[in-house]
Structure formats: structure tokens, C-alpha cells
C-alpha positions as CSV (number, residue, x, y, z in Angstrom):
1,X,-3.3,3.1,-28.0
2,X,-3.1,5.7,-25.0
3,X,-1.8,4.2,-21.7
4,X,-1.0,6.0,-18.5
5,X,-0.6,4.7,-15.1
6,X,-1.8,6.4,-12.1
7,X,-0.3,5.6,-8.7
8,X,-1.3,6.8,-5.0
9,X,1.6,6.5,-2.7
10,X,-0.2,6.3,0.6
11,X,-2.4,3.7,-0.4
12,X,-0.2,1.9,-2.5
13,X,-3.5,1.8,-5.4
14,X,-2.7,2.2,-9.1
15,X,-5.4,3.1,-11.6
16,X,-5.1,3.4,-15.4
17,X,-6.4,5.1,-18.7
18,X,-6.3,3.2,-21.7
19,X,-7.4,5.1,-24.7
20,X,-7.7,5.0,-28.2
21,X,-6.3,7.9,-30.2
22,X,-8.2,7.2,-33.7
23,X,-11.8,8.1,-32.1
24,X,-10.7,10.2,-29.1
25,X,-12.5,7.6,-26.6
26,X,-10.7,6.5,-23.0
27,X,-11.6,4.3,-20.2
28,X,-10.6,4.8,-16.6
29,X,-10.2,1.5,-15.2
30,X,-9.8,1.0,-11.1
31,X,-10.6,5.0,-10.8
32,X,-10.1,6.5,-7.1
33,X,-12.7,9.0,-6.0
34,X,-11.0,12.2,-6.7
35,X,-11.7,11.4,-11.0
36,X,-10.9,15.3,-12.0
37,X,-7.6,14.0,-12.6
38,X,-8.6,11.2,-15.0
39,X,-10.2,14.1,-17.0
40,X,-7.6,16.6,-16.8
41,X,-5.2,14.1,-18.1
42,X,-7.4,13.0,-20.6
43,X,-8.0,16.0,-21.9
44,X,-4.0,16.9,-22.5
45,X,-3.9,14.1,-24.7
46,X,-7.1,15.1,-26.3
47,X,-9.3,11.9,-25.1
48,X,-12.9,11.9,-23.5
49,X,-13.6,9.4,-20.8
50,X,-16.6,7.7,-22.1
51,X,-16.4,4.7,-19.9
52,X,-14.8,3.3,-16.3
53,X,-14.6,0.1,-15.0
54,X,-13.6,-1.4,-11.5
55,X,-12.1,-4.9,-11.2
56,X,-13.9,-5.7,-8.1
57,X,-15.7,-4.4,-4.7
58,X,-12.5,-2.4,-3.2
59,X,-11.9,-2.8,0.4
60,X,-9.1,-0.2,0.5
61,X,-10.4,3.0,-0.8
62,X,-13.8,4.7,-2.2
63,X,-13.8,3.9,-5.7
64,X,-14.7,6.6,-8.3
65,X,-17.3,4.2,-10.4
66,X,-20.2,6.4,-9.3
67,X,-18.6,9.7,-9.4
68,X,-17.8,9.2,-13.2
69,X,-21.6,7.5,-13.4
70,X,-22.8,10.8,-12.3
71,X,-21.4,12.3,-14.5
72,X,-23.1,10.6,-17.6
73,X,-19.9,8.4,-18.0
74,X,-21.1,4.9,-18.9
75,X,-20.1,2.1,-15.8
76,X,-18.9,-1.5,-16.0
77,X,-19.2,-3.3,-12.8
78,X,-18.9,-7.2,-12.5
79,X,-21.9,-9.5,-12.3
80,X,-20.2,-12.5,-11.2
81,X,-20.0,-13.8,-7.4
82,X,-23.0,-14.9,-5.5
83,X,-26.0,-12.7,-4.5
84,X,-23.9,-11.0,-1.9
85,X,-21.1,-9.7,-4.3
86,X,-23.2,-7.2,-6.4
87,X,-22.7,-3.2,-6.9
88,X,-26.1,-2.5,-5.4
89,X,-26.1,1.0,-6.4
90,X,-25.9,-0.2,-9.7
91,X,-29.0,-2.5,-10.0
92,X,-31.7,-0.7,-11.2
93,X,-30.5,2.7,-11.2
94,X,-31.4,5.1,-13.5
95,X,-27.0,5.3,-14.2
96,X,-25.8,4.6,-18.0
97,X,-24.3,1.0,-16.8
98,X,-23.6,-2.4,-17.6
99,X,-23.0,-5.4,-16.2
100,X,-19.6,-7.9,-17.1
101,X,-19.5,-11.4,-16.7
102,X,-17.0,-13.6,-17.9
103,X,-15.6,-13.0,-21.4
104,X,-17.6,-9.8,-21.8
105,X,-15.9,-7.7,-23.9
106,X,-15.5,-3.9,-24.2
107,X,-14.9,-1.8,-27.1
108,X,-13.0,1.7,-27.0
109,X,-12.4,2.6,-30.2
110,X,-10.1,-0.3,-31.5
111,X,-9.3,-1.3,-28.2
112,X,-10.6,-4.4,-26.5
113,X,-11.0,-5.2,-22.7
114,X,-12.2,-8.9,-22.5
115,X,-13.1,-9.3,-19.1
116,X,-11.9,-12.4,-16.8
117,X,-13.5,-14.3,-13.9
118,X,-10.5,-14.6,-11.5
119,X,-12.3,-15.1,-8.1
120,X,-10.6,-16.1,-4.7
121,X,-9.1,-12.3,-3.5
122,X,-12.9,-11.8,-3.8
123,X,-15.8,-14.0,-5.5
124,X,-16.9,-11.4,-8.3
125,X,-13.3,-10.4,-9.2
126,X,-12.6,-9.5,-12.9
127,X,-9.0,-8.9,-14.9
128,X,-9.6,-7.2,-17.7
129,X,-7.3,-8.2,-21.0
130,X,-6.2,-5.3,-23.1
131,X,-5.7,-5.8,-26.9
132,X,-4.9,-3.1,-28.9
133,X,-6.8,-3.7,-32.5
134,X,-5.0,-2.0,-34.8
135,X,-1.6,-3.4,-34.3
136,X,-2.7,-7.0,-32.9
137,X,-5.2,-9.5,-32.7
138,X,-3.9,-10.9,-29.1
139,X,-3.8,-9.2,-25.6
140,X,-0.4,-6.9,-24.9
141,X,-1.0,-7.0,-20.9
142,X,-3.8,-7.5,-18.2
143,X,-5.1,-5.0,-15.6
144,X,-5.2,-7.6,-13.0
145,X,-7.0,-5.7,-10.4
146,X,-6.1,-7.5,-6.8
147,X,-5.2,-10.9,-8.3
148,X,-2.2,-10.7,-9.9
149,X,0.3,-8.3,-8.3
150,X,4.0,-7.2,-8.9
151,X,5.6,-10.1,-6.3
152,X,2.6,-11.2,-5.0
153,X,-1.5,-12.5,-4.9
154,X,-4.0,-10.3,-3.2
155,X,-5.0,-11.8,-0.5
156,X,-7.9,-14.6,0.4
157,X,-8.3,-14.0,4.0
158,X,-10.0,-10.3,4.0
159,X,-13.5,-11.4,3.8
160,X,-12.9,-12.9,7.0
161,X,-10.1,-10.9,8.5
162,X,-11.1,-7.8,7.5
163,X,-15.0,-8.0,6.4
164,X,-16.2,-10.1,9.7
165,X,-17.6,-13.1,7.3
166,X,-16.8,-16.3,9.2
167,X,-14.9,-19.5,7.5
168,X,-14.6,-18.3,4.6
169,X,-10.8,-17.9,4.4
170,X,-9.6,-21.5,3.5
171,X,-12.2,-22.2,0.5
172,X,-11.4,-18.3,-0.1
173,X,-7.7,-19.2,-0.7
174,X,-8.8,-22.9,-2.8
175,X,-10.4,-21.1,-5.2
176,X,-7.8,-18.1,-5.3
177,X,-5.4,-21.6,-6.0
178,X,-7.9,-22.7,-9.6
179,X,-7.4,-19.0,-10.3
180,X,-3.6,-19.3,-10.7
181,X,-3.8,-22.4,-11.8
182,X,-5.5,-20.2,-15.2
183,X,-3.1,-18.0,-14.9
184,X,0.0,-20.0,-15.7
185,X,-1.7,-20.7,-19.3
186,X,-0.9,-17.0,-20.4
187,X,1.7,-16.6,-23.0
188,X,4.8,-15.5,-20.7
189,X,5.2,-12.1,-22.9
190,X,1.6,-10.5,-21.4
191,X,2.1,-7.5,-19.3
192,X,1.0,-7.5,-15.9
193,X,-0.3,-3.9,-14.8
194,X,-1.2,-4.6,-11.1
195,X,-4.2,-3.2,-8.8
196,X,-1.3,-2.4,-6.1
197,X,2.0,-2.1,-5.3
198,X,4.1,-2.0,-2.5
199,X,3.0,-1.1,1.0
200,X,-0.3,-2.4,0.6
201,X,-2.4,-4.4,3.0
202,X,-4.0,-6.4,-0.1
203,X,-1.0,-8.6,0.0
204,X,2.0,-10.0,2.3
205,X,5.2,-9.0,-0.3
206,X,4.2,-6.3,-2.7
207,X,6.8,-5.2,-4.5
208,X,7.3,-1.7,-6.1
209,X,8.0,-1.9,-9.7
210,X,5.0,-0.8,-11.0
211,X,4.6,-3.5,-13.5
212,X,6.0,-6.6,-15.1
213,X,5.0,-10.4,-17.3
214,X,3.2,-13.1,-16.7
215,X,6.7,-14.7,-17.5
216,X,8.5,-12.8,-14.8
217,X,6.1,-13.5,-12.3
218,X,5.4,-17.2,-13.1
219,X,9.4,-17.1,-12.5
220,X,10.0,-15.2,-9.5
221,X,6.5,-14.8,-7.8
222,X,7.0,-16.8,-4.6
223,X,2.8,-16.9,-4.0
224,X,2.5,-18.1,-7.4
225,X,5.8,-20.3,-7.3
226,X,3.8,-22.0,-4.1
227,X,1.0,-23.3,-5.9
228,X,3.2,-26.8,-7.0
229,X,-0.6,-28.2,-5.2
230,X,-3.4,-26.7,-3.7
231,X,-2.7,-27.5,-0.3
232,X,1.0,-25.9,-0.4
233,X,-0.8,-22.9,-1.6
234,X,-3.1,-22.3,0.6
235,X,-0.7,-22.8,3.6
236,X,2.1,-20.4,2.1
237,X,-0.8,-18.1,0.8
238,X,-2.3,-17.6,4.5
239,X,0.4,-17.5,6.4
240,X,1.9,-14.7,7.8
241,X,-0.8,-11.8,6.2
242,X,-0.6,-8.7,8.5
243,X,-3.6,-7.3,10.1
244,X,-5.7,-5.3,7.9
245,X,-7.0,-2.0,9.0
246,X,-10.3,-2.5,10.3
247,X,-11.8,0.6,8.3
248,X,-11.2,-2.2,5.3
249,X,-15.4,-3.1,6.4
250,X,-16.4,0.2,6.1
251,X,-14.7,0.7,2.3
252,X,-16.3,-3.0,0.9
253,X,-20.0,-1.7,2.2
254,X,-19.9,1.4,0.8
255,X,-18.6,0.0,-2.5
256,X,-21.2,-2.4,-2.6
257,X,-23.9,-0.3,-1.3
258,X,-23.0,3.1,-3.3
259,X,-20.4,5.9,-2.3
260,X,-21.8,9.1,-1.5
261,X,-21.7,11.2,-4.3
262,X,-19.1,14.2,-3.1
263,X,-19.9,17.2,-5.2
264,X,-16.7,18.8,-5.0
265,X,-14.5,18.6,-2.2
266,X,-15.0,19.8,1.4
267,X,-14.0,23.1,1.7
268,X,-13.0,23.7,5.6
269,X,-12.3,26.6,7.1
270,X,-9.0,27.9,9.1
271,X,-10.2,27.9,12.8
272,X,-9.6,31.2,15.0
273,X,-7.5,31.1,17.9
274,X,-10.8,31.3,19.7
275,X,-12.3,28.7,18.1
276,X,-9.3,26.3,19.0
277,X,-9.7,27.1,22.6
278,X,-13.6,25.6,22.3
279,X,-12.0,22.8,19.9
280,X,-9.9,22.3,22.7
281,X,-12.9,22.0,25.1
282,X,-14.2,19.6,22.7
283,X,-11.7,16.9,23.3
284,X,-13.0,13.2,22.1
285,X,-16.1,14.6,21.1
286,X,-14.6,15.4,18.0
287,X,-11.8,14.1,15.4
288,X,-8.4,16.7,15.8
289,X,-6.0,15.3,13.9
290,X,-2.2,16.9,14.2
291,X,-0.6,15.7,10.9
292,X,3.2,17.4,12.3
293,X,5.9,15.2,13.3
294,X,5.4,12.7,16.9
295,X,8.1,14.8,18.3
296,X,6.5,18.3,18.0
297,X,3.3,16.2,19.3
298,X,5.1,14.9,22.3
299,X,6.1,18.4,23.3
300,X,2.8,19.9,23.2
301,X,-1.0,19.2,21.4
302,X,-4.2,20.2,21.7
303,X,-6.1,18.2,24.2
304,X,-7.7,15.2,23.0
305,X,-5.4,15.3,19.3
306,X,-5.0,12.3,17.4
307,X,-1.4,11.9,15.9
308,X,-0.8,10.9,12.3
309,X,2.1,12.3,10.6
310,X,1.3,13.4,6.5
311,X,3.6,10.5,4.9
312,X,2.6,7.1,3.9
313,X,0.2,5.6,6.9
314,X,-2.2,9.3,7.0
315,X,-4.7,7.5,5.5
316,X,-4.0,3.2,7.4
317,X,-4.2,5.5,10.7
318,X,-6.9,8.0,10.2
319,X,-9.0,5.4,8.9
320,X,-8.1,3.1,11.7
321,X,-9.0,5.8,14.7
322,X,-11.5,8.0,12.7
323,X,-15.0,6.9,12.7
324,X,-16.9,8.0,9.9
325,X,-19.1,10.2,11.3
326,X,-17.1,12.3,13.5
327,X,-16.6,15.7,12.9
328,X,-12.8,15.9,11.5
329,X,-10.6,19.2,12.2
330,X,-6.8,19.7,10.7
331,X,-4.0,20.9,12.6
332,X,-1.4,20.8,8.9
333,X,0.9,23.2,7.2
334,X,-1.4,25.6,4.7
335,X,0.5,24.2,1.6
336,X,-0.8,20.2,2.4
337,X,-4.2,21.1,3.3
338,X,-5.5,20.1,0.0
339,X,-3.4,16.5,0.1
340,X,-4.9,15.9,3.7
341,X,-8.4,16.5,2.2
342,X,-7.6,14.5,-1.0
343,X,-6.8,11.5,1.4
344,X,-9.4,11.4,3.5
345,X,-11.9,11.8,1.0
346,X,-10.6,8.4,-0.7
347,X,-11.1,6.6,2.4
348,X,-14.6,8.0,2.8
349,X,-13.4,10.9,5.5
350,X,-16.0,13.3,4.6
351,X,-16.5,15.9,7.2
352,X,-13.6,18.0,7.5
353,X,-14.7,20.9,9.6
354,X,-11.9,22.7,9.9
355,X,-8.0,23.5,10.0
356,X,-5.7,25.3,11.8
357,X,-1.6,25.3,10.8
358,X,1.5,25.0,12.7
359,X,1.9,28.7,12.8
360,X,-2.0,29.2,14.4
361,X,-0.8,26.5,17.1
362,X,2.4,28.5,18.4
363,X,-0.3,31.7,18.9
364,X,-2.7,29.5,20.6
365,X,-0.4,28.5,22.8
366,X,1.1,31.8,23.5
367,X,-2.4,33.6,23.6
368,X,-3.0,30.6,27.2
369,X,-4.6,27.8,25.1
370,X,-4.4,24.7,27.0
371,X,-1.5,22.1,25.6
372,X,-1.4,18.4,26.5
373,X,2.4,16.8,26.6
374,X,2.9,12.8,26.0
375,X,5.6,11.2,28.4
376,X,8.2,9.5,26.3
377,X,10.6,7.2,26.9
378,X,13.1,4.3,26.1
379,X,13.6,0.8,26.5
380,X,15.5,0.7,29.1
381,X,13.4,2.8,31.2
382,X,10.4,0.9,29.8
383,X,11.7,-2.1,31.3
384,X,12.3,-0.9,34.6
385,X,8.5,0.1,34.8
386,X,7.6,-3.1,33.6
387,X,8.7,-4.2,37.2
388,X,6.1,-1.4,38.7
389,X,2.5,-2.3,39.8
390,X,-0.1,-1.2,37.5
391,X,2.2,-1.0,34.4
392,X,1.8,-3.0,31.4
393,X,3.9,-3.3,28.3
394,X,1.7,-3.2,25.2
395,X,3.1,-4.2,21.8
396,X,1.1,-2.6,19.2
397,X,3.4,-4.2,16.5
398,X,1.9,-6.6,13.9
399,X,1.0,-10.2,15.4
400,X,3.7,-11.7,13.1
401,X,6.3,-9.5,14.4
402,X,5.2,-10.1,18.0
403,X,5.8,-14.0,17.5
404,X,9.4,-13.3,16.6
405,X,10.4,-11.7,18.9
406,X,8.7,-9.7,22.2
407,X,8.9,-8.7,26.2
408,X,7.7,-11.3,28.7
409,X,4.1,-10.0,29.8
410,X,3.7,-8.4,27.0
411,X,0.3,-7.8,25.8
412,X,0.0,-7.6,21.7
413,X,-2.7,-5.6,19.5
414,X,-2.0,-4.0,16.2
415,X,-2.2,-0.3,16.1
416,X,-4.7,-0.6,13.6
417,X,-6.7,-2.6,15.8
418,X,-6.7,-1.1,19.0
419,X,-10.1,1.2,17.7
420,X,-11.8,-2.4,17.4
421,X,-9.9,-4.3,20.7
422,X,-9.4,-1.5,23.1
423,X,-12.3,-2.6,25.2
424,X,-10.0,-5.4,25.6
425,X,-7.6,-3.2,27.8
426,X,-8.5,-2.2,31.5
427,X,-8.5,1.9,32.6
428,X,-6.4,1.1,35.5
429,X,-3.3,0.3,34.4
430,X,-0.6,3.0,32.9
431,X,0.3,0.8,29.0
432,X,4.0,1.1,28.4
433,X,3.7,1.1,24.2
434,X,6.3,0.0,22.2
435,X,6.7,-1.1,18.3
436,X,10.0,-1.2,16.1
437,X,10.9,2.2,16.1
438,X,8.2,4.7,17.7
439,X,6.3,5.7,14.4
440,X,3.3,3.1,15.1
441,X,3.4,3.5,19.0
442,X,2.9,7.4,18.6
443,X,-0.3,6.9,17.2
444,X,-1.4,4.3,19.0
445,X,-0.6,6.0,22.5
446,X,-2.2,9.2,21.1
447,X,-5.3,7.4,20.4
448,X,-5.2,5.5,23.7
449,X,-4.7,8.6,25.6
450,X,-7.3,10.2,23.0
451,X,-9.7,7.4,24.7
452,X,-8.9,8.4,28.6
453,X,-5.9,5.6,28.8
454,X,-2.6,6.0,31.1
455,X,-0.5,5.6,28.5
456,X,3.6,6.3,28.2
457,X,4.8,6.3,24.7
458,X,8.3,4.6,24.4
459,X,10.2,6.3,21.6
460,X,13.1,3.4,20.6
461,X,14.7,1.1,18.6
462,X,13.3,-2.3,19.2
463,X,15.8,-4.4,17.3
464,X,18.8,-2.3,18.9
465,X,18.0,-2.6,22.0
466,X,17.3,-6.5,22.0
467,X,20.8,-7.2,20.2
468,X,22.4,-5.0,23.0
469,X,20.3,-7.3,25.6
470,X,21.9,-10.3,23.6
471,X,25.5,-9.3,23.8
472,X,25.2,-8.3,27.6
């Protein structure tokens, strides 16, 4: 049997071929968008991809299901859930598919999936047991999708949190509880190859070995160590989950609905300096996203510039700040062009329109392009303008972070909120924005100034500065 796992570092999402070397047949299971490199790595180990699978409706990314469908790949999608947890784009099509409930099996080659009803991250969620038939006649591991990770559960609260559904969090997590209540009867040697790892929003305490046993889990899992009774588990289970980006809505439809089919990927073109002076112009009207570090943004930007740094939130705060329609143009080194594209694409980030690089920028501004700065500051300075009229300190920390510790008058809204909340905020007032350490405040104050907001970004270390106020 052919295994390989495939992880993406910004969104924390693994996917996996298993395939079976006797007939040359492989499945892609969980596949991202971008599936060329399913094939290509396929194809060094002299496998076809015949089939793909998804565990569930994704909220996190676009899933590749109906790119490989196009392609004349036979689709497995689950069929269990109520009427309102069905691939849509599946029903009825003219696509080479099928439907899984539970116990549905698979074949590749000697290889069978079995497929398993584990509902309560989501109601039609399936793990998919791997058994490798020419060397056993019992599962060797379980692609557990979002149920089982590395450390942790996925999540019960998204529907609602995330989704908009109302009261559907508590009987989410009860039933998430029966599910690990199953889980426990798996023989302790059964490998656990997870959905996601760590730094993603489908769970509270990832962590980042990529996989590991039922055993080991069942041991040191402290989600599944909760469940001694259901109500212990669902208090320990919602408690504490951090605000999920609000683009998580947009993902879930489009799964469910179908994912536009990309044929190839967008192919922008590197602006002019003239045509950054009219992008300039432009302003809100249109999506300019500087992907360089917040302090080269601080210094100077293109009017109307969104701020998110290439690294491991591009795509949590492009998705958070980007609508899906807007018109997107890169300001990125030549070299990354092609990663920026890649992650927006997953997140359903279509039309990229253009790019200009670092270089381009530095000739725009010499050749009189106009150049926005952002005020930055510190604590202690923030502080003193706390005590001014019309200034507000605005936390734009998590919620869980916020009740720990925070500044009297403070006002608190996720970063990856603020695109949902900011009608929440009044014009008048210049917003003083703080997190722990600047990274998620530079975004935020970029999109709040993005949006016409007086806004001062204040560039410090929160924890620092509130053990110095301690000692004082």
C-alpha cells in the first residue's frame, strides 16, 4: 500500500493518497483545490487517481472533490446528515459519483476504506478506515477528517459560530460526545491520520505532529479525556474555542452548493507604474493587498492597501477582509506570486487582477505616486491617548484573551471579525488598536483605515508592558 501525507501550512489542512501498488489505482482523500499535485505525485510513484473522497462539507478551504469530478475521476461524498447536509452539486449531476453512508466500503485495488458515521463537528461527517488487504484483514489507521485530531476534537460550535445556524451548538457538541464515546472502542494500535493540525480554527489545541493512535490519544487527548459524562464534555468541549474567521460561511456554501470549476489558475498581470497610479485612485473600490512586512507598510502604501504579510495568517486575513467578489491586485515579491495565487484560490479568492512587486513600488513612488503612512505607536503612548477625547482603545485580540487580561474602556472585536462588526464602531472617534504583539492589529488597523476609520496602530508587546505596569 502507497501512503503519502500532504500538509498546507497556512491553513493547517492535511490531505492524503492512499494507493495500491498491485493495480496502479489511488485515492485522494480530503483533496484541496489545487489537485495537479495529487497527480504529479501520483504519477512519480506510477499510480492513477481513479477516485477522491471528502470526509465532510469543509468550512475552511474549497475542496478539490469537483475539480477531480471534472476530470472523469469518480467522487465519494457522504449521504448522511439531514436534508440540509448534502453535496448539492452532486445530486443529479451528470459527474461519475457516489454516495457513502455508513459502513459503505471502497475498494482500491486491495485496499479498503469503510466509511464511518461520526457526526457532531458536522451532522454528515464520515472517517474513513483504511485496511490494507494483502497484508491484513483489520484497519492499520483512520483518516478521521475533523473528528479526531492530533490533541484535540474538531469543533461543535461552527454551525452556529461560524455558519449563522442558531442553537445548534449544545446538541452539536452531545452528539460530537456519542461520537467519542465510539471512538474509545478502537483497538489502541489504529493510526490516527488527522483532517488538521496545528494552527487551525477547527479546534481549540491542535497539536503539530502530524499523526498518532487511538491509544495515544485516548491517553493524552484532554477533549477526549473530558468526556468521563456528557455533560463534562460538552462544557470542556465549548469552552474557550476562538472566533472563527467569518469567510468559514462562505467555504461551507460553496462546498455544499458546488465550487466553481477554476480551469487553470488565474494568470494576472504585472501592473505599470501607470496603472498603479489609477489603482491608487481606485482605493476601497478594489482589493490591494501588500503581502510585505507591517513595517515597510507603516512607512509607506498605496492608498486604500490592505496588509497581510505572506506567512501563516495570508489566507485567515484575506479571507476575513476580502469579499469574494472584489477585484483582488498583488503588491508581493515576483518569486511568491504563484504561492499568493495558490492560497487564495483555496479559499475561493478568484479574481486576481493584477500584481505589482516591491521593486515596482519604490519606482512608483519615486516617479510622484501617492503613498499613504500609518501612525504607530506604543503602549505607553497609547495610554496617554486613552485619556484624550474622541480616542478609543480597541482590542482586536481573541475574546478569550480579552477576558484575561485587558485596558479599562477597552472595546473588544476579533480581527477576523471586524469585516462582520465594524458597523458596530462609530466614524468619529480615532481607535487606538492593540493585540499581543502588533502582527493582528496591523491588519486590522489597515482594514479599518481601508474602511475610512481614524485609526493609530500600536506596535507593542502587550504582556511586557502589563508586567512592567505590575512591578511599578
Amino acid at each position: 500500500m502507497f501512503y503519502k501525507q500532504f500538509f498546507d501550512n497556512k491553513l493547517a489542512q492535511y490531505s492524503y493518497i492512499i494507493g495500491c501498488q498491485a493495480t496502479g489505482d489511488a485515492i485522494v482523500l480530503d483533496p484541496m483545490r489545487d489537485i495537479d499535485q495529487y497527480i504529479d505525485a501520483a504519477t512519480k510513484e506510477n499510480l492513477t487517481i481513479t477516485k477522491a473522497v471528502d470526509t465532510h462539507i469543509h468550512a475552511d478551504y474549497i475542496s478539490g472533490l469537483r475539480e477531480f469530478a471534472e476530470r472523469g475521476v469518480k467522487v465519494y461524498a457522504s449521504d448522511e446528515g439531514d436534508a440540509d447536509w448534502k453535496y448539492e452539486w452532486l445530486i443529479g449531476s451528470d459527474y461519475d459519483y457516489e454516495l457513502l453512508k455508513d459502513n459503505d466500503e471502497i475498494k482500491i485495488g486491495n485496499i479498503s476504506i469503510k466509511a464511518w458515521h461520526t457526526p457532531g463537528h458536522t451532522p454528515e461527517h464520515l472517517c474513513y478506515f483504511v485496511t490494507d488487504g494483502a497484508a491484513a484483514d483489520e484497519p492499520m489507521g483512520i483518516v478521521s477528517g475533523d473528528f479526531v485530531f492530533v490533541g484535540d476534537v474538531g469543533r461543535p460550535d461552527l454551525l452556529e459560530s461560524a455558519a449563522g445556524m442558531l442553537n445548534v451548538m449544545e446538541p452539536s457538541a452531545r452528539t460530537l460526545y456519542k461520537s467519542v464515546e465510539a471512538f474509545k472502542a478502537i483497538p489502541e494500535y489504529v493510526q490516527v491520520w488527522p483532517g488538521h493540525g496545528a494552527g487551525s480554527a477547527c479546534g481549540k489545541a491542535l497539536g503539530a505532529i502530524p499523526e498518532s493512535t487511538v491509544g495515544y490519544e485516548l491517553r493524552f487527548n484532554n477533549s477526549l479525556k473530558s468526556a468521563t459524562s456528557e455533560d463534562a464534555f460538552v462544557k470542556f468541549i465549548l469552552d474557550g474555542q476562538p472566533e472563527p474567521p467569518m469567510y468559514f460561511a462562505r467555504m461551507k456554501r460553496d462546498n455544499k452548493i458546488g465550487p466553481k470549476v477554476l480551469n487553470g489558475l488565474p494568470n494576472p498581470r504585472r501592473l505599470t507604474i501607470r496603472e498603479m497610479k489609477k489603482l491608487a485612485d481606485k482605493g476601497s473600490d478594489v482589493a490591494t493587498i501588500d503581502t510585505r512586512e507591517r513595517e515597510q507598510f507603516v512607512e509607506g502604501h498605496i492608498p486604500g492597501s490592505l496588509l497581510s504579510p505572506l506567512n501563516k495568517q495570508f489566507n485567515t486575513i484575506v479571507g476575513s477582509y476580502v469579499d469574494e467578489n472584489e477585484k483582488i491586485y498583488l503588491l508581493v515579491e515576483e518569486h511568491r506570486l504563484k504561492e499568493a495565487i495558490i492560497d487564495l484560490i483555496r479559499i475561493g479568492l478568484d479574481h486576481i487582477e493584477g500584481y505589482f512587486t516591491p521593486a515596482d513600488f519604490k519606482l512608483y513612488k519615486a516617479q510622484g505616486g501617492k503613498v499613504e503612512t500609518l501612525e504607530s505607536i506604543g503602549f505607553e503612548e497609547m495610554e496617554n491617548r486613552a485619556n484624550v477625547e474622541n480616542h478609543v482603545i480597541l482590542d482586536v485580540r481573541k475574546g478569550s484573551e480579552f477576558s484575561l487580561s485587558s485596558f479599562d474602556g477597552a472595546i473588544n472585536i476579533a480581527h477576523t471579525r471586524l469585516f462582520n462588526r465594524k458597523k458596530e464602531l462609530d466614524t468619529k472617534p480615532t481607535y487606538l488598536t492593540h493585540c499581543m504583539s502588533g502582527g493582528r492589529s496591523a491588519v486590522a488597523s489597515a482594514y479599518l483605515k481601508r474602511e475610512g476609520f481614524n485609526v493609530v496602530l500600536v506596535d507593542d508587546e502587550f504582556t511586557e508592558h502589563m508586567n512592567k505596569k505590575a512591578t511599578v
